[in-house]
VOGU-3710 file (C-alpha; in Angstrom, 3 decimals, decimal comma):
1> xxxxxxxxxx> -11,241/10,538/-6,379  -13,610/13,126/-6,567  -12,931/15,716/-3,453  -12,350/15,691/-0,246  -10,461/17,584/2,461  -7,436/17,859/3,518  -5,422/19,005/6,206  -2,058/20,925/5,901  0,515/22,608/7,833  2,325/25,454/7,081
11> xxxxxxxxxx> 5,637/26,895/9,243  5,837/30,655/9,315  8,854/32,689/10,848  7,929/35,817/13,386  10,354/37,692/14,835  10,325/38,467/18,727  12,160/40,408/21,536  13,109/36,857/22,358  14,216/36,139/18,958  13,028/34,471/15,504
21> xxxxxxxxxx> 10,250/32,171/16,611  8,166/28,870/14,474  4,570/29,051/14,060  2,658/26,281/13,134  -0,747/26,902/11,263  -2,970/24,592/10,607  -5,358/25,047/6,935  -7,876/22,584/5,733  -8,330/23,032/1,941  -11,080/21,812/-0,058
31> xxxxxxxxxx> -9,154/19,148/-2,754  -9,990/19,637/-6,427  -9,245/17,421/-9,255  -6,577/19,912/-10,298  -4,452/18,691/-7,258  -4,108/15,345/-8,255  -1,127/14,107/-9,255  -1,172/11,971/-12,847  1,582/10,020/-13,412  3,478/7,140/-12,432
41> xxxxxxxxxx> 2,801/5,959/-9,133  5,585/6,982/-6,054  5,205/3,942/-4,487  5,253/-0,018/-5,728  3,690/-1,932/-3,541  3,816/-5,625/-3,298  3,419/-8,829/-2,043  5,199/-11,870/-1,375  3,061/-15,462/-0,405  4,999/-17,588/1,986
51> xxxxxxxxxx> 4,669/-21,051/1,724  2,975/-23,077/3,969  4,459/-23,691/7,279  5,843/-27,179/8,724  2,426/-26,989/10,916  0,864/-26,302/7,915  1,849/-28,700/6,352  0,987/-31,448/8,618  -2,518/-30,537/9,391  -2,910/-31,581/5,651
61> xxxxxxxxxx> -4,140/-27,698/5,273  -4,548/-25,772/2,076  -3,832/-22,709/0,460  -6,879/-20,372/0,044  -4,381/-18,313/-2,302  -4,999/-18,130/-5,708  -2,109/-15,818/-7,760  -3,757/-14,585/-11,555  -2,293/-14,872/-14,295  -2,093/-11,022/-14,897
71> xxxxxxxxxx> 1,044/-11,476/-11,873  -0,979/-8,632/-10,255  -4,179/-10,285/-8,825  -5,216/-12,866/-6,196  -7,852/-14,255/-4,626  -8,262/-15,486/-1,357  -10,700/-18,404/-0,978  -11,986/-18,368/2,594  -14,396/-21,149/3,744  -15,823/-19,280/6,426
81> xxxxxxxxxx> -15,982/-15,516/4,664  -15,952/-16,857/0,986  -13,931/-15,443/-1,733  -11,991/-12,025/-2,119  -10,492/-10,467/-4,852  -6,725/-8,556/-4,056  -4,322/-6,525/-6,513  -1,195/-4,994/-5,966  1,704/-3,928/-7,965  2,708/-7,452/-8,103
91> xxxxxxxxxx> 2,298/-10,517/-6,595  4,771/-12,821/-5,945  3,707/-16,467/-5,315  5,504/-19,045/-2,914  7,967/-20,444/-5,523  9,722/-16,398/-5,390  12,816/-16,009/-4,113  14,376/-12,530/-2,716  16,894/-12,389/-6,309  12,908/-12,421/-8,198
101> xxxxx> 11,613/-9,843/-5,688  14,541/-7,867/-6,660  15,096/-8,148/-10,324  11,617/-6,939/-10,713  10,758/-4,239/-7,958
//
């Protein structure tokens, strides 16, 4: 990430003949790579493949999932769109349970 704008709030307090009083201004700064957090990442995100469905399952259809080694990557085999590459956090395939999902998130 490069640059790009942003737009930011601020709340300032004036006082009245009504009383204290909120204002809301609105300021667009220009981002610079100075802003930019570096660190580990506030948020995990990942993903959890159901299995196939009962429906599924009797249409004799196939997954178009593919989970990578890396436990990070998969790709999605579409024969319509073709293929497309996904990563997350972590992947966790259909054999997961909630107590893996846990453990490791």
């Amino acid at each position: 990430f490069m640059g790009g704008n942003t737009s930011r709030s601020t709340v300032s307090t004036s006082v009245n003949d009504r009383g204290p009083t909120k204002i809301l201004e609105d300021k667009t700064d220009e981002w610079d790579e100075k802003q930019i957090q570096v660190g580990p990442a506030p948020v995990c995100v990942c993903l959890r493949l159901r299995p196939m469905t009962k429906l599924e399952r009797n249409r004799r259809s196939r997954s178009c999932i593919e989970v990578h080694e890396n436990g990070r990557e998969f790709t999605v085999d579409s024969p319509l769109d073709g293929e497309y590459d996904f990563c997350f956090d972590h992947v966790f395939d259909v054999e997961s349970n909630q107590e893996d999902v846990y453990e490791t998130v």
